[in-house]
C-alpha positions as CSV (number, residue, x, y, z in Angstrom):
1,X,0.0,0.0,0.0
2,X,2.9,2.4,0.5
3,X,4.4,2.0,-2.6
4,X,0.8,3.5,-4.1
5,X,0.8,6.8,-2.9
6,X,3.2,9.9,-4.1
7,X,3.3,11.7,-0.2
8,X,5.3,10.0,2.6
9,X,3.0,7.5,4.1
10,X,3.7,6.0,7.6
11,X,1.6,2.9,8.6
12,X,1.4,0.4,11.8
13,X,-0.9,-2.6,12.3
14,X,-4.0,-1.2,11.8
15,X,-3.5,2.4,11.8
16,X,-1.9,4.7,8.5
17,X,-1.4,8.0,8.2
18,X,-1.0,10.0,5.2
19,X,2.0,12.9,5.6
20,X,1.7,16.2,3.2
21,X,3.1,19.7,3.0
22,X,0.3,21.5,1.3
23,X,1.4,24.4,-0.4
24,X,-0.8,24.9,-3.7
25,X,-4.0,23.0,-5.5
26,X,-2.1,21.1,-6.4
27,X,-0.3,19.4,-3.5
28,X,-4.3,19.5,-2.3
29,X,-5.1,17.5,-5.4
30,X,-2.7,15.0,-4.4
31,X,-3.0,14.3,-1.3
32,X,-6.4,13.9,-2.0
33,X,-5.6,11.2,-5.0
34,X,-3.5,9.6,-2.4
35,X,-7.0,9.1,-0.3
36,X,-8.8,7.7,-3.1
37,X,-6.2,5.7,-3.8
38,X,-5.8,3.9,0.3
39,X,-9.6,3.8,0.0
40,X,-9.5,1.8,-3.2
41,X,-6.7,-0.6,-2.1
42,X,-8.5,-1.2,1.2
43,X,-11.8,-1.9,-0.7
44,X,-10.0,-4.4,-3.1
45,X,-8.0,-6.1,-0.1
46,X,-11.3,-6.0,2.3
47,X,-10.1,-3.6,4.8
48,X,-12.6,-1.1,4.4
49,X,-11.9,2.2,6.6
50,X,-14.2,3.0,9.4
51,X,-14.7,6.7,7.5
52,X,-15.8,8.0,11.2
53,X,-12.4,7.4,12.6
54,X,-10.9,8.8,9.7
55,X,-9.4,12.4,11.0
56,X,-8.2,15.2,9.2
57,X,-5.0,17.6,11.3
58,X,-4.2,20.9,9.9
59,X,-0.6,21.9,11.4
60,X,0.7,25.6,10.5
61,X,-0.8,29.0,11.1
62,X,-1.0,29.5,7.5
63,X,-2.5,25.9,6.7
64,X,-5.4,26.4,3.8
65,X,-7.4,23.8,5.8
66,X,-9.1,22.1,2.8
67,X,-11.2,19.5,2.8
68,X,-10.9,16.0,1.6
69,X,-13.3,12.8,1.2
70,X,-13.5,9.5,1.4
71,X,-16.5,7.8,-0.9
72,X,-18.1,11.4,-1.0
73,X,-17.7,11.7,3.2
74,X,-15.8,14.6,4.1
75,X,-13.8,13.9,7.0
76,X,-13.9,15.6,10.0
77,X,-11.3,17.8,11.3
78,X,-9.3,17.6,14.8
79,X,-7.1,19.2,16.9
80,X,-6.0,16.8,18.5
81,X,-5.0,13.0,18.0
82,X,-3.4,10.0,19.9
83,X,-0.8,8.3,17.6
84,X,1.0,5.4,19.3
85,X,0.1,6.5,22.9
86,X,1.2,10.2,22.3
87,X,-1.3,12.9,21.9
88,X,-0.4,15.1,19.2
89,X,-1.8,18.6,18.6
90,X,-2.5,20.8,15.5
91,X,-0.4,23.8,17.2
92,X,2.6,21.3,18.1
93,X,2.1,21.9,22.1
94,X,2.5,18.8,24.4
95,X,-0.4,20.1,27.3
96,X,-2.7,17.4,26.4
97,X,-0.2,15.2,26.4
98,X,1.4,16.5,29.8
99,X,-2.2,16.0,31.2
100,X,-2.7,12.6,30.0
101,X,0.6,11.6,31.3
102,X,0.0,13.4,34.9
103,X,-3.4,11.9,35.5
104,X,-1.7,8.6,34.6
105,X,1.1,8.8,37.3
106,X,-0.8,10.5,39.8
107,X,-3.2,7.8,39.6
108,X,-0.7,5.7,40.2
109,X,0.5,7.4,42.8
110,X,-2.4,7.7,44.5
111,X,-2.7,3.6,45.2
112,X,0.6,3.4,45.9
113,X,0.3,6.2,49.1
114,X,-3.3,3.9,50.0
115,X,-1.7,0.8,49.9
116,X,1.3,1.5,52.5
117,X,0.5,2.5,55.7
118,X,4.2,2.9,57.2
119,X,6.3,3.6,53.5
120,X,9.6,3.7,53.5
121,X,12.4,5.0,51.6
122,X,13.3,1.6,49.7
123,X,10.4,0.6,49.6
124,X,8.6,3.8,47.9
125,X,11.3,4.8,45.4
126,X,11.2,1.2,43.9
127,X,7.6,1.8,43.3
128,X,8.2,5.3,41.7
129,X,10.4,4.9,39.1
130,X,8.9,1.2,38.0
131,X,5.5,2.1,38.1
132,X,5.0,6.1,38.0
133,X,7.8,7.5,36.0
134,X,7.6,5.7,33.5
135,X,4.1,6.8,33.0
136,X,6.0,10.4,32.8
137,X,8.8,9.6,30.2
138,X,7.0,7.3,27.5
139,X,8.3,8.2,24.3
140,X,9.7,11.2,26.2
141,X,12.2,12.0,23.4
142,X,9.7,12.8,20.9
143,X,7.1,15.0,22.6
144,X,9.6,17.0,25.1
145,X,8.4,19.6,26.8
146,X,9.1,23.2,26.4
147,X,7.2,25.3,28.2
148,X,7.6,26.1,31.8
149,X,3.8,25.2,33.0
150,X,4.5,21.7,31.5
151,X,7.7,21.0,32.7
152,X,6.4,22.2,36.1
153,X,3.5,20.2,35.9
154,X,5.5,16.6,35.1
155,X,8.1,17.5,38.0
156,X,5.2,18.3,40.6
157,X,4.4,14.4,40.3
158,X,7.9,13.6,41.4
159,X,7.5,16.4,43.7
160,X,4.9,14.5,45.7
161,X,6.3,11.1,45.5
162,X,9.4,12.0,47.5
163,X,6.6,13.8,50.2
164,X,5.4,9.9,50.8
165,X,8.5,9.0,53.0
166,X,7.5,10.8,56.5
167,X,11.3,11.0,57.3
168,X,11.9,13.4,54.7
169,X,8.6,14.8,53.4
170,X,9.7,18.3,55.2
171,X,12.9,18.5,53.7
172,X,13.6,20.8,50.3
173,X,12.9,19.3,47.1
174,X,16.6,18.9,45.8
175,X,17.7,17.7,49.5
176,X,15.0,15.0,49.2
177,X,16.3,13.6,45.4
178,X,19.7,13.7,46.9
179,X,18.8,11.3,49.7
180,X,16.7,9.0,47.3
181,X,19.6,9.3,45.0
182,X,17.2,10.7,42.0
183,X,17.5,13.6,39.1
184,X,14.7,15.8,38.4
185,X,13.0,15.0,35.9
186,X,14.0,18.3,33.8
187,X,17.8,16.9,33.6
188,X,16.9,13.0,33.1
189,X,15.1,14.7,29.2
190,X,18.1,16.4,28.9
191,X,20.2,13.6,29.5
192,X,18.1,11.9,27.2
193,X,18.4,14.1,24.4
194,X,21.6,14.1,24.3
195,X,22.4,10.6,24.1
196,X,19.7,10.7,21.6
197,X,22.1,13.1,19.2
198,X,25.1,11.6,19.8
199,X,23.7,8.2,18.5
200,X,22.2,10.1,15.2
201,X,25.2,11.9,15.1
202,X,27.8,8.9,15.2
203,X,25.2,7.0,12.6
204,X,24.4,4.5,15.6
205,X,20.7,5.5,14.6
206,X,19.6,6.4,11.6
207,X,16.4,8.7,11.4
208,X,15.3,10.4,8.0
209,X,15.3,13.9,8.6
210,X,13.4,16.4,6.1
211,X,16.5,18.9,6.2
212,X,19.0,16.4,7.8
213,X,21.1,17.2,11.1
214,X,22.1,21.2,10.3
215,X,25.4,21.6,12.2
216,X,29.0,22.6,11.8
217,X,31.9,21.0,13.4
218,X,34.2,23.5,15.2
219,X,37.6,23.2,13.3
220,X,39.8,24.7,16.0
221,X,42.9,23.0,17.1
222,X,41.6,20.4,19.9
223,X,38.0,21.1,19.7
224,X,35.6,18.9,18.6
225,X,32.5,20.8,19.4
226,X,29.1,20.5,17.6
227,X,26.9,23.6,16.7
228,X,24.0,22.5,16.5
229,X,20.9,24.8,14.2
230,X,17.3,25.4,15.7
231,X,16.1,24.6,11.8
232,X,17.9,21.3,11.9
233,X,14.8,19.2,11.5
């Protein structure tokens, strides 16, 4: 089915999505053909698309927002979508995902603090990181957060898992990680990220960028320092 359609076309198990810079009528028109053509292939192969789960997300400020059909059905539009777990929004902000991923944990959380009566330290921080932050950093490396009320609102779950151990619930934040030997949660992304660059960047990975990784290598004498570009996707 992939090999049928002219824009980039990304499909798993059950679920395909069609990719398309639309720019003119005529990258419209094709995108479109590239519809009719999915809905034909599935008709001839009998995997008929459920046309009501079929969504349409405009991404861009200055995104014509045109329609398109399936079998004379114009398909709705949405702002937001889950793809693979991650909730992905027409304006490319992660706060529904944040809130997703918070509610998650916290409900966690939440039956962790009513099942112990006397926590302790051991006990408590084995509980965190294998059954609350991971619930925080799923696919962490492609939805990063970048403003401050998101970030804020991921670390305040970590934030109130240390406060479960009485011992140290009155203690500052930072003094409490450094007891339970943990990192905020700000610095474990980062951490993330980069060993996430340096793979793509030493080909231990290799990711098809649009523009490719923009960077230049700093020549001087003993330096071997990467400049990386904002633009580089």
């Amino acid at each position: 089915m992939l090999s049928i359609v002219q824009n980039n076309c990304k499909a798993f198990a059950d679920d395909t999505k069609i990719l398309s810079t639309i720019d003119s009528l005529n990258s419209n028109y094709n995108l479109q053909s590239d519809i009719d053509k999915v809905c034909k292939w599935s008709k001839e192969w009998s995997t008929q698309l459920n046309v009501e789960k079929c969504k349409v997300v405009h991404i861009g400020n200055k995104n014509p927002e045109f329609d398109y059909k399936i079998d004379s059905k114009t398909l709705s539009k949405s702002n937001v979508e889950r793809d693979l777990g991650i909730y992905i929004q027409s304006d490319l902000k992660w706060t529904t995902q944040v809130k997703n991923a918070t509610a998650k944990a916290n409900k966690m959380l939440g039956l962790i603090r009513k099942a112990f009566k006397y926590p302790c330290s051991e006990t408590i921080k084995l509980l965190y990181c294998s059954m609350v932050r991971p619930h925080l950093e799923y696919a962490v490396s492609a939805w990063c957060p970048y403003t401050e009320k998101d970030i804020n609102e991921l670390e305040r779950v970590q934030r109130r898992a240390t406060k479960l151990i009485p011992e140290i619930r009155n203690l500052d934040y930072q003094e409490r990680l450094l007891r339970l030997d943990l990192t905020n949660l700000r610095t474990r992304r980062l951490r993330g990220n980069l060993i996430q660059m340096y793979k793509l960047v030493n080909n231990y990975e290799q990711i098809k960028f649009n523009k490719g990784i923009n960077y230049s290598l700093n020549t001087k004498p003993g330096s071997r320092r990467y400049e990386l570009r904002r633009n580089s996707y």
